[in-house]
C-alpha positions in Angstrom: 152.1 94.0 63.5 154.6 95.2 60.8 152.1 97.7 59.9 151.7 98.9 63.1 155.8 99.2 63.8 156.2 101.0 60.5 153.9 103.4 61.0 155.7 104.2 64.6 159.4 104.5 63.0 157.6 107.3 60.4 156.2 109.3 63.5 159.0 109.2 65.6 161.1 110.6 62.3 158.8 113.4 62.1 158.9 114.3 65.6 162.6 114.3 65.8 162.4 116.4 62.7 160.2 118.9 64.7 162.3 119.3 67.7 165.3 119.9 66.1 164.1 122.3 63.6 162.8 124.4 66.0 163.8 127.9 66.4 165.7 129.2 68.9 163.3 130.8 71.4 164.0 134.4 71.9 166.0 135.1 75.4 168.3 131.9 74.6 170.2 133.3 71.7 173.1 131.1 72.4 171.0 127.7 73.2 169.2 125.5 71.0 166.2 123.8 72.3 167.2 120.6 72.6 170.1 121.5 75.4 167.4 123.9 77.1 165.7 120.0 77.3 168.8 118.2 78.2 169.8 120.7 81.1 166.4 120.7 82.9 166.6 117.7 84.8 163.1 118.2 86.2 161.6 117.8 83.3 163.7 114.6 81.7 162.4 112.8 84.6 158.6 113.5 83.6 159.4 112.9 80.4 160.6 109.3 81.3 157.8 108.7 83.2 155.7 109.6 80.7 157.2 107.9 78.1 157.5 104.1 79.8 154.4 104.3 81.8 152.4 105.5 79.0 153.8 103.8 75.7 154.1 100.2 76.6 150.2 100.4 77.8 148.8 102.5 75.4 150.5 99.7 72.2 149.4 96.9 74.3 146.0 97.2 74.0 146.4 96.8 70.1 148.2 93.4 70.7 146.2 92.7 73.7 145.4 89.2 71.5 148.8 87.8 72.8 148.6 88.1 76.1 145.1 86.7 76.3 146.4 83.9 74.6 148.4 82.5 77.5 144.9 82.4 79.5 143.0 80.6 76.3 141.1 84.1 75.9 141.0 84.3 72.1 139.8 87.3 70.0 136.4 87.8 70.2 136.8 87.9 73.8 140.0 90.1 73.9 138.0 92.6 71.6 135.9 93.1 74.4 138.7 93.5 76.9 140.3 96.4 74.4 136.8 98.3 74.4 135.9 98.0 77.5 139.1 99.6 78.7 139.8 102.2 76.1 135.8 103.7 77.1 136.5 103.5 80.9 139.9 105.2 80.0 138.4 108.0 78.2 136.1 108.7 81.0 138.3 108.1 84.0 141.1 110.7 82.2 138.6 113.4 81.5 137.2 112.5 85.7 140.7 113.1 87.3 141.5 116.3 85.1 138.9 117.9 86.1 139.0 117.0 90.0 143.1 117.9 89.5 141.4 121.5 88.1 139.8 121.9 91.7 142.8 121.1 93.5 145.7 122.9 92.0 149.2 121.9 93.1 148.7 118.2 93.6 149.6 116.8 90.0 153.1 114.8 91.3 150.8 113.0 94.0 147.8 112.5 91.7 149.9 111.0 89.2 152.2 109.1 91.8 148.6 107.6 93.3 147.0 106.8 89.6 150.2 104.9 88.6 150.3 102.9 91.8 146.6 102.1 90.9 147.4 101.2 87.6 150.5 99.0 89.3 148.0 97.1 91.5 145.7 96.1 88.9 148.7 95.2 86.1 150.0 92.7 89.3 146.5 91.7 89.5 146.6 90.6 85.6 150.6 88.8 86.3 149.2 86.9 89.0 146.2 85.7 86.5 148.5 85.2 83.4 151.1 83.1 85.5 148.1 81.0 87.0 149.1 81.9 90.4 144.6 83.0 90.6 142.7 81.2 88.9 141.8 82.8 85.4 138.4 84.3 84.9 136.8 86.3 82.4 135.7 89.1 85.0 139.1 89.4 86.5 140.7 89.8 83.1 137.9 92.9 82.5 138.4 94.5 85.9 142.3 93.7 85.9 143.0 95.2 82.4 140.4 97.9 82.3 141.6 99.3 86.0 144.9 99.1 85.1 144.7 100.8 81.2 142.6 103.5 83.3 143.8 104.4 86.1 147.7 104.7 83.9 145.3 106.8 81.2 143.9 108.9 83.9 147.7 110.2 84.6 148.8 111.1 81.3 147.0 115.3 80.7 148.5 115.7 84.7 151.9 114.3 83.5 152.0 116.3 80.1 150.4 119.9 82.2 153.5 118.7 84.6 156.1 118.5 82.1 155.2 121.7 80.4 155.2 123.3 83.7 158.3 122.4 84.4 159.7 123.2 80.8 158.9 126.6 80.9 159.9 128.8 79.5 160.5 126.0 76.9 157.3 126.3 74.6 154.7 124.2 74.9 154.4 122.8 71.2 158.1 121.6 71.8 157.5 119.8 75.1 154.3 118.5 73.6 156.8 117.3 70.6 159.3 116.0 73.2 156.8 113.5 75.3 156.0 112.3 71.6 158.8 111.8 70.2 160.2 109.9 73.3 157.0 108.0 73.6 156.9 106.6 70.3 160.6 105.6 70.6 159.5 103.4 73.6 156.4 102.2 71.2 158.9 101.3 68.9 161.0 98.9 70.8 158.4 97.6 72.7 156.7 96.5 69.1 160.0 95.6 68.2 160.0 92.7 70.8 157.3 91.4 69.1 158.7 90.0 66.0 160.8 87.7 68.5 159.2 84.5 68.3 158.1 83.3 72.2 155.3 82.9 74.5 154.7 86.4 75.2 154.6 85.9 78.8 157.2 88.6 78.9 154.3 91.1 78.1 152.1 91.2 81.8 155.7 91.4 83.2 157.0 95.0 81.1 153.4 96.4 81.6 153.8 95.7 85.3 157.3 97.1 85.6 157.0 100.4 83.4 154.1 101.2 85.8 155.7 100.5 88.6 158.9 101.1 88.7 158.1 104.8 87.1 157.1 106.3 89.8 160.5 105.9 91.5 161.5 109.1 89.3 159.1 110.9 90.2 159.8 110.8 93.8 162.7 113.1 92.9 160.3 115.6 90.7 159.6 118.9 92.9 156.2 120.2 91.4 156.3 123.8 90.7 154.0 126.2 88.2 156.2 128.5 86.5 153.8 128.8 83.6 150.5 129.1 85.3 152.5 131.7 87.8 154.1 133.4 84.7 150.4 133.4 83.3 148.5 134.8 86.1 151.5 137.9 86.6 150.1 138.5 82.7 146.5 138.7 83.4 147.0 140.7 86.8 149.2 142.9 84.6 146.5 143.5 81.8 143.3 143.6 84.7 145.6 146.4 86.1 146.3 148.5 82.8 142.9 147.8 82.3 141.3 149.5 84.9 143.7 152.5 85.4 142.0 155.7 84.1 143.7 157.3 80.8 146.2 159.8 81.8 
């Protein structure tokens, strides 16, 4: 666990380092990056979304061993848990990317839908954990790995949002941004963990960082300013293109 925190605090130091030593784009002469960040409103929101909903789940399946604890699921058993959800993860992120691909202009309602998902099956896993169902083995598979998914399955639309609505912030600075921000809510959240307790706490903060992150992104309007800014590029360069020499 103290392993696991310290090597957190060294990557959210090098990220800070990152975004504040980066240059000042050209165009914003007067403007460091880091205002640019704190004046787009927009985007602060997705980057708290991103942050909570994806940095409490993401740690948790590392430590997964406590929570199963409470429901005398020891580790051989929470090892399967983990894999189990960190394949169907992998698939179910690369599934919905590529479905978002085919319907552009959707992302904020994709993601708001995947989170609510993910919210349904984290209640699922309280109501187990507080004994309010009766605990099984299947429903701690189908609970966890639905939840761990379906949150998973948001986080490339949430990170193609949030450098969509950075722009013309780069993207390697946004990318640095949701990093930085997410391993600062790893950190605490690891943090808690050296407090001596039950850990019943845990099914609760997975439930409401799910949950109660898609309130801000009710207030998000979607727009595409890079892939619109893109596509004026390649119409531009089709166009030169084609013309004949003078």
């Amino acid at each position: 666990m103290r392993s696991k925190l310290c090597l957190h605090v060294s990557k959210t130091l090098v990220e800070l380092i990152y975004v504040l030593e980066q240059p000042r784009r050209v165009g914003f002469p007067e403007t460091g990056v880091g205002i640019l960040i704190a004046k787009n409103v927009q985007l602060l929101l997705v980057l708290g979304v991103y942050s909570f909903s994806f940095g409490v789940p993401v740690v948790w399946i590392g430590v997964l061993t406590f929570s199963l604890r409470v429901i005398d699921i020891h580790q051989e058993q929470a090892m399967g848990v983990a894999v189990v959800a960190v394949c169907m993860s992998s698939v179910a992120a690369f599934v919905i990317a590529r479905i978002t691909d085919k319907m552009y202009g959707h992302l904020r309602v994709t993601i708001i839908g995947l989170l609510l998902a993910s919210a349904a099956c984290f209640l699922w896993f309280v109501l187990i954990s507080t004994g309010v169902i009766e605990p099984s083995l299947v429903q701690v598979y189908i609970s966890v790995a639905g939840g761990v998914s379906f949150e998973y399955a948001s986080v490339p639309l949430l990170v193609e949002l949030a450098v969509e609505l950075g722009y013309p912030i780069s993207e390697s600075v946004t990318g640095a941004a949701l990093t930085f921000l997410f391993n600062v809510v790893a950190l605490v959240f690891l943090g808690l963990f050296q407090i001596p307790s039950d850990y019943m706490w845990v099914s609760y903060v997975l439930l409401a960082c799910v949950s109660l992150t898609i309130i801000p992104l009710m207030f998000v309007k979607e727009t595409h300013k890079r892939s619109e800014a893109d596509r004026k590029e390649i119409s531009h360069n089709a166009g030169s293109a084609s013309s004949p020499p003078a």
